[in-house]
SEBAMAR-230875 format. One line per 8 residues: number of its first residue (from 1); their letters; for each residue x, y, z of C-alpha. Coordinates in Angstrom, 3 decimals. Layout:
! SEBAMAR-230875
NUM	a	X:Y:Z ~ ... $
! end
This chain:
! SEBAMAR-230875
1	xxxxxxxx	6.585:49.003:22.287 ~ 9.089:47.076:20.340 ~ 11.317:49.257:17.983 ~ 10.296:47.452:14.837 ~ 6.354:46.098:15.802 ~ 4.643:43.959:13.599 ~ 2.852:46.456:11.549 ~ -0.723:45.391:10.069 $
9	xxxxxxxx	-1.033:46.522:6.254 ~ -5.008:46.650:5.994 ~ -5.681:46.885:2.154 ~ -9.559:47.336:1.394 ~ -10.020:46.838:-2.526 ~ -12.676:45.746:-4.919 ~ -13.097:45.320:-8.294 ~ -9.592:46.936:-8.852 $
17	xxxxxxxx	-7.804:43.244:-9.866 ~ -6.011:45.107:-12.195 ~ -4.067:47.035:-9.974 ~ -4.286:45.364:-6.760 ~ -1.051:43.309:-7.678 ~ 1.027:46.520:-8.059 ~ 0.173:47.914:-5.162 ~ 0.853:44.669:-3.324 $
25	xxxxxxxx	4.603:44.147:-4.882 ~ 5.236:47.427:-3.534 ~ 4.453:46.197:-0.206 ~ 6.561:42.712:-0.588 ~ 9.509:45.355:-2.095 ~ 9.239:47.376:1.608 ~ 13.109:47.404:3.228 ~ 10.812:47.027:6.739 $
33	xxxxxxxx	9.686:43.535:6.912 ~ 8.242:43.111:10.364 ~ 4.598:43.316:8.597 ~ 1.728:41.292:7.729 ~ -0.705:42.424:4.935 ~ -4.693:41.435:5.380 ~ -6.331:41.979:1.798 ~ -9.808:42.592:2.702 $
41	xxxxxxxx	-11.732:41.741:-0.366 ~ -15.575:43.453:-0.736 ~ -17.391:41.022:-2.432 ~ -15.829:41.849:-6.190 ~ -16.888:40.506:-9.373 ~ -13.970:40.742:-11.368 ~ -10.233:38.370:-10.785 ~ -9.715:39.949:-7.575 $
49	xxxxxxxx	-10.174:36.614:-5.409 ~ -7.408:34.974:-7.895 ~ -4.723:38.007:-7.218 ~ -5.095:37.452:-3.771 ~ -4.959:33.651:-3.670 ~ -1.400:34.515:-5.639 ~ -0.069:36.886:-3.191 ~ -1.017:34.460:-0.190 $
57	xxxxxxxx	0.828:31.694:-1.750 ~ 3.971:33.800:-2.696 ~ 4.299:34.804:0.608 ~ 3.099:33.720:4.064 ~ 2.599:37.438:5.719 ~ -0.223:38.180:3.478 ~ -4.038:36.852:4.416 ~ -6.632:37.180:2.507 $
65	xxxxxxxx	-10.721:37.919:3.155 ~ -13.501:37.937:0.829 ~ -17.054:38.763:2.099 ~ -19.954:37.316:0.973 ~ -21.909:41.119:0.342 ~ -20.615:44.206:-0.030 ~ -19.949:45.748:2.849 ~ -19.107:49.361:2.079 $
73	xxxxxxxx	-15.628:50.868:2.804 ~ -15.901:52.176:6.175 ~ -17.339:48.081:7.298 ~ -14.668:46.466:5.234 ~ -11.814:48.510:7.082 ~ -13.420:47.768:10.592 ~ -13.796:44.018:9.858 ~ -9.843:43.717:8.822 $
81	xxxxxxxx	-8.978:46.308:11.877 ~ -10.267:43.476:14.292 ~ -8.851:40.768:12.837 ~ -4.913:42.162:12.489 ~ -2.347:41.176:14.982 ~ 0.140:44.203:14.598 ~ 0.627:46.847:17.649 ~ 0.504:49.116:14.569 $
89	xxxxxxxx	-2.058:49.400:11.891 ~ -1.445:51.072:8.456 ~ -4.145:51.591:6.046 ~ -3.132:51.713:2.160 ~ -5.759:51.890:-0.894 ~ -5.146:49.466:-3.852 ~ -4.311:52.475:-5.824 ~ -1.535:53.089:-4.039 $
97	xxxxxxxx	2.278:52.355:-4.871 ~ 4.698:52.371:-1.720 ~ 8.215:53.188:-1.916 ~ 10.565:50.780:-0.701 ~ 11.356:53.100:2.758 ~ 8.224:53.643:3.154 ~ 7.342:51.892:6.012 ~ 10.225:51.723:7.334 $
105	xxxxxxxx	10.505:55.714:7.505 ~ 6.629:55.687:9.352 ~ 7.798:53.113:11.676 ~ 11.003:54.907:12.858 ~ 8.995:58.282:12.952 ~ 6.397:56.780:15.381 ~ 9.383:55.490:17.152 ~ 11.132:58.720:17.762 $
113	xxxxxxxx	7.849:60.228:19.906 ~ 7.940:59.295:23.526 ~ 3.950:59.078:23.168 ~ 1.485:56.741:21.536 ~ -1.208:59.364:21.118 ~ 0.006:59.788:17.643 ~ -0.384:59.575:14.062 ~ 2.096:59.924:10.933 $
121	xxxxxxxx	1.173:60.880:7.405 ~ 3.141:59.811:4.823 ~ 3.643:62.008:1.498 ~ 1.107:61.133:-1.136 ~ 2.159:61.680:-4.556 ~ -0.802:62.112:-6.625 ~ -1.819:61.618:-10.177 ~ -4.422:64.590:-9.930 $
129	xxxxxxxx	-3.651:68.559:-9.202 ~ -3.874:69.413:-5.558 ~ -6.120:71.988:-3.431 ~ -5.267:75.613:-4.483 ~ -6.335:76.367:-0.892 ~ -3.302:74.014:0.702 ~ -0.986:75.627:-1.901 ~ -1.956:78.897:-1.238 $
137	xxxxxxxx	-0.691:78.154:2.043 ~ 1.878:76.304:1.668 ~ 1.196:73.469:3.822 ~ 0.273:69.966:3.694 ~ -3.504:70.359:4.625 ~ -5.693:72.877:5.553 ~ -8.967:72.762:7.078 ~ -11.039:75.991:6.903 $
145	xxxxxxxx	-12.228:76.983:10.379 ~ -15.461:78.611:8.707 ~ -16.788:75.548:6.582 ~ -14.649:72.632:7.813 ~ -13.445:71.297:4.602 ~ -10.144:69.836:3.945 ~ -7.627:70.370:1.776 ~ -5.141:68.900:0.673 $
153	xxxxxxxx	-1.410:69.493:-0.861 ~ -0.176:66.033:0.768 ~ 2.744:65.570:-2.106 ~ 4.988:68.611:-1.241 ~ 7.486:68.140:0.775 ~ 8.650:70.651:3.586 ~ 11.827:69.062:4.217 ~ 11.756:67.407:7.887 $
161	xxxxxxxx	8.621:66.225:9.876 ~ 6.018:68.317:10.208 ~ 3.101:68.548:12.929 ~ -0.142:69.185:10.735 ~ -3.850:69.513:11.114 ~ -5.450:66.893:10.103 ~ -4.224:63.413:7.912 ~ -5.727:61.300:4.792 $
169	xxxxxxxx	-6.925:58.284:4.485 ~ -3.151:56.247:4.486 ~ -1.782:57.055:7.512 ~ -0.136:54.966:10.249 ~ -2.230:54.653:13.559 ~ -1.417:52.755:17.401 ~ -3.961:49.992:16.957 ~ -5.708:50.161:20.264 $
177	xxxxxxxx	-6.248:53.261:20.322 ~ -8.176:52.953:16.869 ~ -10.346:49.943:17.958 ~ -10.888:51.535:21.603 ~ -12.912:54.185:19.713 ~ -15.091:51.776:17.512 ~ -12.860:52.161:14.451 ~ -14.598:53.729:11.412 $
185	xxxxxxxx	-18.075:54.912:11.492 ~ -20.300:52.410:9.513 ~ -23.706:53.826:9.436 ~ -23.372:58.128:8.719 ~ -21.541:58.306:5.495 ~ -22.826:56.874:2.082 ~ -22.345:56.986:-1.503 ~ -18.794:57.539:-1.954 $
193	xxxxxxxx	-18.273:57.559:1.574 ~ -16.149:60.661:1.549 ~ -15.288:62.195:4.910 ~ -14.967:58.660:6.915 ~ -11.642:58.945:7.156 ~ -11.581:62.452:8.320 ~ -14.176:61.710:10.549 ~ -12.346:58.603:11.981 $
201	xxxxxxxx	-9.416:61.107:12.358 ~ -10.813:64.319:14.446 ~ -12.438:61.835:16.757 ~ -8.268:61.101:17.603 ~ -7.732:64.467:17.420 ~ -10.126:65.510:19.866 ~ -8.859:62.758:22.077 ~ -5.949:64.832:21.947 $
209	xxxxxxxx	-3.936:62.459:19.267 ~ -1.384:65.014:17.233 ~ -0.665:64.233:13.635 ~ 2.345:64.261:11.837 ~ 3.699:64.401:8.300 ~ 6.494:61.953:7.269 ~ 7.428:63.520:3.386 ~ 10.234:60.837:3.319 $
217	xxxxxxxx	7.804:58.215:3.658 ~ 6.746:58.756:0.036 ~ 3.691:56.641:-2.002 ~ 2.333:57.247:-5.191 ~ -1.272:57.403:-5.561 ~ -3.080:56.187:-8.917 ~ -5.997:57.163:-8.719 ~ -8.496:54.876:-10.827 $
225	xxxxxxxx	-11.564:55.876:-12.417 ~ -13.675:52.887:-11.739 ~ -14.097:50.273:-8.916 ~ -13.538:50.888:-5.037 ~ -16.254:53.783:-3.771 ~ -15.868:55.276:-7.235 ~ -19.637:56.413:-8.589 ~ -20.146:57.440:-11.740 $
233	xxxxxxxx	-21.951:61.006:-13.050 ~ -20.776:64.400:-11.545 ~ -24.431:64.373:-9.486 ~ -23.657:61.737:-7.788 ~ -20.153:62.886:-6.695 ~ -21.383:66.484:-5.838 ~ -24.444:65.136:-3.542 ~ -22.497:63.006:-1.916 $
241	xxxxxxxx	-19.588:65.583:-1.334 ~ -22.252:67.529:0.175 ~ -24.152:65.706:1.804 ~ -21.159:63.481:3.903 ~ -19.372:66.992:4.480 ~ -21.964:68.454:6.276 ~ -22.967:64.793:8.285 ~ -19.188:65.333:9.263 $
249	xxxxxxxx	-19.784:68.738:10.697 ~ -22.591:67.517:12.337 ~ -20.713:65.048:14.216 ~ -17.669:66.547:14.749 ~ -18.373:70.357:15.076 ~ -21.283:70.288:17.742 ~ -22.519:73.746:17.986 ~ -20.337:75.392:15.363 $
257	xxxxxxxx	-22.157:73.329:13.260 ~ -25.012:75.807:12.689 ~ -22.972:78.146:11.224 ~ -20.076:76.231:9.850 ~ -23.343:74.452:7.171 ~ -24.604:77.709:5.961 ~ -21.448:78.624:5.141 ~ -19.898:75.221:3.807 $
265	xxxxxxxx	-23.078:75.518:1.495 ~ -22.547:78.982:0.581 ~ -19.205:78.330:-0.603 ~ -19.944:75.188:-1.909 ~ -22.493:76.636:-4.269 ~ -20.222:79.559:-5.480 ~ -17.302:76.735:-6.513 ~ -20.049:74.985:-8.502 $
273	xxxxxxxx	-21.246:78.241:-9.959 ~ -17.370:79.500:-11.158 ~ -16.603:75.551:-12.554 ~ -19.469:75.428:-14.691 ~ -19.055:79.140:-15.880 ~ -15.557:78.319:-16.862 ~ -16.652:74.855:-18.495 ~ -19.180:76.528:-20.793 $
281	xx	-16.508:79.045:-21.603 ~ -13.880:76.580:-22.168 $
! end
């Protein structure tokens, strides 16, 4: 592989015209330019179709798609995954702000491994409180071996590279490898669709891909109420938590599955239990 591919920026939004722009000046700002950016657009009903026929005139590396239903997240990425050109693929959210070295710090990373059966995490800055669980530990994720949730502390920053456990949703990926194993599942996870990405990345991982945390290669992630998979009412949000986590085990976890759900639902109920007692106390 060349030692600065054409990367392929895959950028699912909709309905989030009022940030997409950011997010896609942060791109154009990157000090790597080998890129090209596909704005795959699902079907919105706001300006979004406007930003991006702005963007593709201002600059000839960005493309833009707008489908005629809404496909769903995990569908939207897949159709933009076959259609990119790079020898590298990496995923960004519309919510997210790059830093200028970015991509330039995830390319050289990726370079500096004498495999391709890899995958580097950049440092997410959020805009909400991490895991306590990943604190607690210190580390950038942790996945508990008993219920098989993740969690996350991906905006600390250890320093130097860092081999981890498992990676988020943003993360740079070989792009062969990705569309060798069917991409993103379409069909298991609903509602907010929380978990596809996780699921997309043990399937590497049990292919034997490693994964590994860039905290120089720095975003910030805005994370916006509305729009994207974002539902509305706390219901909603918990059944689908609950209900994609434990599809995930299902697929992923094979026999440990019958006791990683009992206790994924035990604990589960016990964190609802304490956040309500402490909300009526409040």
């Amino acid at each position: 592989m060349s030692k600065k591919p054409l990367v392929s920026i895959i950028l699912p939004t909709y309905n989030r015209a009022s940030v997409l722009g950011v997010c896609v000046e942060s791109v154009l700002n990157q000090s790597y330019t080998n890129w090209e950016l596909l704005i795959s657009d699902d079907c919105s009903t706001d300006n979004t179709i406007e930003v991006i026929n702005y963007y593709m005139v201002h600059d000839s590396r960005i493309n833009g798609k707008t489908h005629e239903h809404n496909l769903g997240l995990p569908r939207n990425r897949n159709a933009a995954l076959h259609e990119v050109k790079g020898q590298l693929v990496f995923f960004i959210e519309d919510d997210l702000v790059l830093h200028q070295g970015c991509l330039e710090k995830l390319v050289s990373t990726y370079n500096s491994f004498a495999t391709n059966d890899i995958v580097i995490v950049p440092r997410l800055i959020e805009n909400t409180d991490p895991d306590e669980e990943a604190v607690r530990r210190n580390v950038p994720f942790y996945v508990n071996k008993f219920t098989g949730e993740i969690f996350n502390n991906y905006g600390q920053d250890p320093g130097s590279v860092l081999k981890v456990d498992m990676g988020h949703a943003c993360c740079l990926y070989p792009v062969d490898q990705l569309r060798n194993i069917g991409g993103y599942e379409e069909k298991a996870y609903k509602g907010t669709y929380c978990r596809e990405e996780s699921d997309l990345n043990m399937r590497l991982i049990n292919l034997g891909f490693k994964f590994y945390f860039q905290p120089a290669a720095v975003a910030d992630h805005n994370r916006v109420s509305t729009g994207g998979c974002r539902l509305s009412g706390r219901l909603k949000q918990t059944y689908y938590y609950a209900r994609n986590h434990i599809v995930f085990l299902l697929r992923n976890f094979g026999i440990r599955s019958i006791y990683m759900i009992p206790f994924f639902l035990i604990e589960f109920s016990r964190r609802i239990f304490v956040n309500n007692l402490f909300s009526k106390s409040s």
